[in-house]
N, C-alpha and C positions, 0 to 999 in steps of 0.2 A: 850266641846272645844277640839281642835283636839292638839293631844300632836305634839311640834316642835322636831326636828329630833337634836339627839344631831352629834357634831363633831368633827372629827377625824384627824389628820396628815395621809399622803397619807406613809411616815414611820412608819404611824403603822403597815399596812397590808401589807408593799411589802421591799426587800433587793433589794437592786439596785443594778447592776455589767454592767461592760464597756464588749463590745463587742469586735470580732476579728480586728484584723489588718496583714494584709498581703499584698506582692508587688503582682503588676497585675498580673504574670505570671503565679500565685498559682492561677488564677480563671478562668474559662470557665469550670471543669469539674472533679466530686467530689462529696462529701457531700450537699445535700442542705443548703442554709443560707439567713435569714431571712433580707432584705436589706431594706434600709430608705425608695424606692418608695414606697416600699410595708405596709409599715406601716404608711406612711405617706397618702397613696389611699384609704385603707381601714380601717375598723374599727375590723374586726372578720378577721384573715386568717385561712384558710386551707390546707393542703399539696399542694392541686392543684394553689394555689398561689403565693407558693413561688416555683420563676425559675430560682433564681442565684447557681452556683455551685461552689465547693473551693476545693483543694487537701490540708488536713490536716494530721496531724498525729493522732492515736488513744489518746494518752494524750491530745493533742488540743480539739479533739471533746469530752472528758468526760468534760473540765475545762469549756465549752463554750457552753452542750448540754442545748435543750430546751426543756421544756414541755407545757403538755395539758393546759388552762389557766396560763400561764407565759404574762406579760404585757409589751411589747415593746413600749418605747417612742423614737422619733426622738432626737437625743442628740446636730446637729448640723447643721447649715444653716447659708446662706447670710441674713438671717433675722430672728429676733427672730417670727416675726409671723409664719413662719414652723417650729422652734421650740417647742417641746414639745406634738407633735401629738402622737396619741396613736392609739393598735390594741390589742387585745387579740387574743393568738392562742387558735383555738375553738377544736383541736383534735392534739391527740400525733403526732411525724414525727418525725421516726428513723434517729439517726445520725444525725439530722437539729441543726446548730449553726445561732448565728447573728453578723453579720458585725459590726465596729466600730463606723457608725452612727447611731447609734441606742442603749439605755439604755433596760437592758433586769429587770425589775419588777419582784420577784418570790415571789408571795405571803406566807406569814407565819402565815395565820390562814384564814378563811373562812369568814370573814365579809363580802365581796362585792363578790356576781356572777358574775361568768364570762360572761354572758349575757349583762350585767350592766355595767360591767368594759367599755363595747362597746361605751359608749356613755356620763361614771359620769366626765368623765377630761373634756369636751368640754362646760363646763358652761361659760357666758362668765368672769365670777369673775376668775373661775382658767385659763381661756385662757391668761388673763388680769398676774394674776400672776406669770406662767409660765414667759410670754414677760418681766417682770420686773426683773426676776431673772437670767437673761439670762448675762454672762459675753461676754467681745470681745476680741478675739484676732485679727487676721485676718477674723472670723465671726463669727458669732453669738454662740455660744451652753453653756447648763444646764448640771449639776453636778445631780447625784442619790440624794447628799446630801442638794440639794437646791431642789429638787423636794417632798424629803421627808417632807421639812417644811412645805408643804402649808394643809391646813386646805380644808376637805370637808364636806359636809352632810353624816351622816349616818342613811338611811332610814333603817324599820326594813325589813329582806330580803325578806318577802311575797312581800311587796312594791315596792322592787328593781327590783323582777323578774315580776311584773305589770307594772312598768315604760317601761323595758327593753323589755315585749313583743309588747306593743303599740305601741312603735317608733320603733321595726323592721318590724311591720306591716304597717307602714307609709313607712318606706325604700321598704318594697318587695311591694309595692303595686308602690310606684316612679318606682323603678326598672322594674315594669311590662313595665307602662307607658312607660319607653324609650327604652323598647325591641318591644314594638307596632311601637312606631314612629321610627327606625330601619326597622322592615319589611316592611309597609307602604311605605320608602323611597325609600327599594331597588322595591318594586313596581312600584314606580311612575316613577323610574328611567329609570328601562325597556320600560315603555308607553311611555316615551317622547323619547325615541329614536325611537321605532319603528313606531309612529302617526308621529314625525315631517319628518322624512325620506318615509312616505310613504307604508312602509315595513305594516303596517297593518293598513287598510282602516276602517274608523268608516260605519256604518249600513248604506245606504240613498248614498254615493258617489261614483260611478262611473267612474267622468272626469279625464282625462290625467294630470296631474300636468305640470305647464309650468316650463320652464328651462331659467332664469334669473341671474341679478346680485343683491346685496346687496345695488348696489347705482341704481338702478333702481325702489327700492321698498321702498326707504325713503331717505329723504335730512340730509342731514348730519352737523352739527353745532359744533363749536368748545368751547370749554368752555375761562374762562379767570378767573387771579386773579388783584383786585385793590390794589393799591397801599396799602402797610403793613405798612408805614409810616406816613398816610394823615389818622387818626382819626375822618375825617367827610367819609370816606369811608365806616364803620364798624359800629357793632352792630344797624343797621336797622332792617328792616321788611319784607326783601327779603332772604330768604331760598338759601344757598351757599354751593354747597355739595362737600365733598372731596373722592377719592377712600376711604380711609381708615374707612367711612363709610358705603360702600356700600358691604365691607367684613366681615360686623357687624351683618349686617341684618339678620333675621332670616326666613324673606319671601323676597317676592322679590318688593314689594312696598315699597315706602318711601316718609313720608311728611316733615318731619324737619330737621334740621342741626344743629349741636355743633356751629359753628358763620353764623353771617345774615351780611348780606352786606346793605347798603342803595342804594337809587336811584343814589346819586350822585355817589355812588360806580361805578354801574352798567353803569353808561353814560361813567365814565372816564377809562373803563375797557376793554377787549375786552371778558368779559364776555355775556353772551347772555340770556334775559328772554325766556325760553323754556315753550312751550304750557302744560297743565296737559295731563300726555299720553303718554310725550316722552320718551323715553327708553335711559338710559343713561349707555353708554357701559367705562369700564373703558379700554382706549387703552396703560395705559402706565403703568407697577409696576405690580397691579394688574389685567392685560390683560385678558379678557374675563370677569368678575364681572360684574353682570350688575343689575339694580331695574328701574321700571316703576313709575315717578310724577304721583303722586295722586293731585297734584296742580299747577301752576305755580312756577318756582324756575332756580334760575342756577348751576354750576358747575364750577371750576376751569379748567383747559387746561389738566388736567389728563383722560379727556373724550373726547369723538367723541359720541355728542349728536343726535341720529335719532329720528326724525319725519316721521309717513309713507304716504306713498303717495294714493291717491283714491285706495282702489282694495286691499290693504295690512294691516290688521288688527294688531296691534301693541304686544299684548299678544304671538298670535302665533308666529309673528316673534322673540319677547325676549325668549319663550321657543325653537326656531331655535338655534339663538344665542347662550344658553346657552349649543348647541350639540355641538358648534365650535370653544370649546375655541384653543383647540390643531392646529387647521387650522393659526386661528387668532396671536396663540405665533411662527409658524414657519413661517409667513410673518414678525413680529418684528425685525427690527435694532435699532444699536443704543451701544453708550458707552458708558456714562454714567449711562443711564438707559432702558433699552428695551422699546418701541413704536413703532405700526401699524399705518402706515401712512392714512391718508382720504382717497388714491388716491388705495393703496393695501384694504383695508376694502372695500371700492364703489366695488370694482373690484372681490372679491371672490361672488365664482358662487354657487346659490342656487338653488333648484328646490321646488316650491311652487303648493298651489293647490287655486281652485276659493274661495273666499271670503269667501263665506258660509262654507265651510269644513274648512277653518280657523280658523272659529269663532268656529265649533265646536267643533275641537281639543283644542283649546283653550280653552270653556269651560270644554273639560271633565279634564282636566289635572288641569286648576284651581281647581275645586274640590275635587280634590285629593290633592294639594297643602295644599286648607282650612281644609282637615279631618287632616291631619298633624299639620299643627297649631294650631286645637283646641286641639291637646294631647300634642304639645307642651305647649301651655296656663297652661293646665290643672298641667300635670306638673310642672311649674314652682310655679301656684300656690302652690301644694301639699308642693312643696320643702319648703314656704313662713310658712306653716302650719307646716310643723313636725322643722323648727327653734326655732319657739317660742313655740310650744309645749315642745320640746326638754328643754327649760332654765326653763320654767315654770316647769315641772317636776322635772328636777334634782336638784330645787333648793328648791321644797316645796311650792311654791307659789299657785301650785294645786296637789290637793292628790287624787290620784284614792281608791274608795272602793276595799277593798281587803276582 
C-alpha cells in the first residue's frame, strides 16, 4: 500500500513580509520590482519578467530585496478569487524588491522545490481556502498570517520534483501550441490580405477582377428584437444572435445563441429568418465582426445581415469583409452609439474576381482557418488535461513512480 503523504502548514516552510509602498512618482525608473500582474500571470519569474521599475533608497532595497526561490502571493484584489495567486522566483535579480500587492514567502528550510512551489498552492482545497480567509475592507486581500495557517500535502521531494516536471511539460508543450497558433495567424493574416485584394493571384487565374459595390453583391437585411416584455416571444426554437456573441467566437461560423426567440417572436418582430449562409456583419458597437449561419437563425438590429447574390460566393466575401473593418468604422455615425448605415455599407466599393477564383481563395484561406483551430482545439484540450492532472497530483489522488 502506497504510504499517504503527511501535512504541513504553508507557515512552516515560508516567513511572510508585506511588500513596498511608494507614491507614483517614485516609479517608472530604478530598481527592478516584482508587481501583482506578474505574479498573478505567471507561475515561475525570471529577471526578464519583471518590468516595473522604483527609485529607492539603499536601506529600502536591503529591508525589501528578493531572492532565488523566494514565493510571492498576491496580497490584494477586488476579489478574493485573485487573491492568493502564487510565483516562485526561479533565479537571483540584483537589487529586485516587490511591490505592496504582493506577500513575499522566504522559505526557512527546504521541504518544497522550488519547481513545485510552481504549481502546490493552486489545489482547488487551498484555492478554496485562500478565498475564505480573505478579509474586506474596501477589497479583498490575505494576511502572511492567515496564509500560514492552511495546511498542505507534503510529498517526499523525489515526488515533488516528478509532479513538477510533468505539469511544466504539460505547460511547455500548451505553450508550444499557442506559439504555433500565433505564427500560423500571422500567416493567415498576410494571405487574406494579399488573395482578397488581389495583390497575389492563386495558380489557374488570370481574369481581370471587376470593380463593384457591396450592395451590388448581396441583399442586405436588417435584424430585429421582440418584445422583452411578452414571454410567449422567448425561449423558442429559433437561434437569436447578438454582436456580443459574435466577438466570442473563435472561428468565424456560428450555429447557436445564449436566447432563442419563438415564432411568435419572430412575426411580431421586425427580426428576419436569415437563410444558412448568410454572413452576419455587426454594423453597430462592435462594427466590422462578422461569422457565417451554419443554419437558419436571426439576429437583433445590431447587424446588417448579407445574403449574396448569383456570381458572389459568401465565404470570400466575409473573408473581404473582414479586410474592411477600418473602411466600415470611418463611414459610422452616430451618438449614442457608432453604426454604418444599409445605404453607406451598399455603397463601399470592392473589387472582386470570377466566382471560381472566389471559391478558391476561399477555400485556401478556410484551411488555414481549420489548421488553426485544430491547435486551437487541441489546446484547449491539453489546457482541460494538465487541470485535473494538475489537482490529481498535488493532492495524491495519483502518485507517479519515482
Amino acid at each position: 500500500m502506497v504510504k499517504p503523504w503527511p501535512t504541513i502548514k504553508i507557515g512552516d516552510v515560508f516567513d511572510f513580509k508585506n511588500g513596498l509602498s511608494k507614491g507614483k512618482e517614485y516609479f517608472g525608473q530604478g530598481t527592478p520590482f516584482i508587481s501583482y500582474v506578474e505574479v498573478y500571470k505567471l507561475n515561475g519569474l525570471t529577471a526578464a519578467d519583471i518590468k516595473g521599475r522604483v527609485r529607492l533608497a539603499e536601506d529600502e532595497i536591503r529591508k525589501l530585496a528578493v531572492k532565488k526561490n523566494d514565493v510571492f502571493f498576491t496580497r490584494t484584489s477586488e476579489t478574493p478569487e485573485e487573491v492568493g495567486y502564487s510565483a516562485v522566483l526561479l533565479e537571483d535579480v540584483p537589487n529586485c524588491v516587490f511591490n505592496g500587492f504582493v506577500l513575499r514567502a522566504r522559505p526557512r528550510n527546504n521541504w518544497l522545490d522550488p519547481e513545485y512551489c510552481k504549481y502546490c498552492f493552486l489545489t482547488k482545497r487551498v484555492r478554496e481556502e485562500i478565498s475564505k480567509r480573505c478579509k474586506y475592507t474596501t477589497r479583498a486581500g490575505i494576511t502572511g498570517r492567515a496564509l500560514s495557517e492552511i495546511e498542505i500535502p507534503l510529498p517526499p521531494i523525489e515526488e515533488q520534483r516528478a509532479i513538477a516536471n510533468t505539469l511544466t511539460s504539460m505547460e511547455n508543450y500548451i505553450d508550444k501550441l499557442f506559439q504555433m497558433i500565433e505564427k500560423k495567424k500571422a500567416i493567415r493574416d498576410g494571405a487574406l490580405e494579399d488573395l482578397v485584394s488581389g495583390k497575389t493571384r492563386l495558380n489557374g487565374f488570370n481574369e481581370e477582377w471587376e470593380t463593384t459595390t457591396v450592395g451590388n453583391c448581396v441583399s442586405i437585411l436588417q435584424g430585429g428584437t421582440p418584445s422583452t416584455t411578452n414571454p410567449r416571444y422567448w425561449d423558442g426554437n429559433i437561434v437569436w444572435v447578438t454582436p456580443g456573441e459574435i466577438t466570442k467566437l473563435s472561428g468565424m461560423y456560428i450555429s447557436s445563441s445564449e436566447r432563442m426567440i419563438t415564432e411568435a417572436g419572430l412575426e411580431n418582430s421586425s427580426a428576419t429568418m436569415l437563410p444558412e449562409g448568410t454572413i452576419l456583419l455587426c454594423t453597430r458597437a462592435t462594427i466590422g465582426d462578422l461569422a457565417i449561419a451554419t443554419k437558419p437563425m436571426t439576429t437583433n438590429q445590431g447587424f446588417k445581415n448579407l445574403i449574396c447574390k448569383i456570381g458572389y460566393h459568401n465565404v470570400f466575401m466575409a473573408y473581404l469583409l473582414k479586410t474592411m473593418k477600418n473602411t466600415m468604422l470611418s463611414l459610422a455615425i452616430g451618438t449614442t452609439f457608432l453604426e454604418i448605415s444599409k445605404k453607406n455599407l451598399a455603397a463601399i466599393q470592392i473589387r472582386v474576381p470570377v466566382f471560381e477564383e472566389q471559391k478558391a481563395i476561399a477555400d485556401a484561406l478556410t484551411a488555414m482557418d481549420e489548421e488553426i483551430q485544430a491547435l486551437k482545439t487541441e489546446r484547449e484540450k491539453m489546457i482541460q488535461i494538465r487541470e485535473g492532472a494538475m489537482d490529481d497530483l498535488l493532492t495524491g489522488r495519483v502518485r507517479l513512480a519515482v
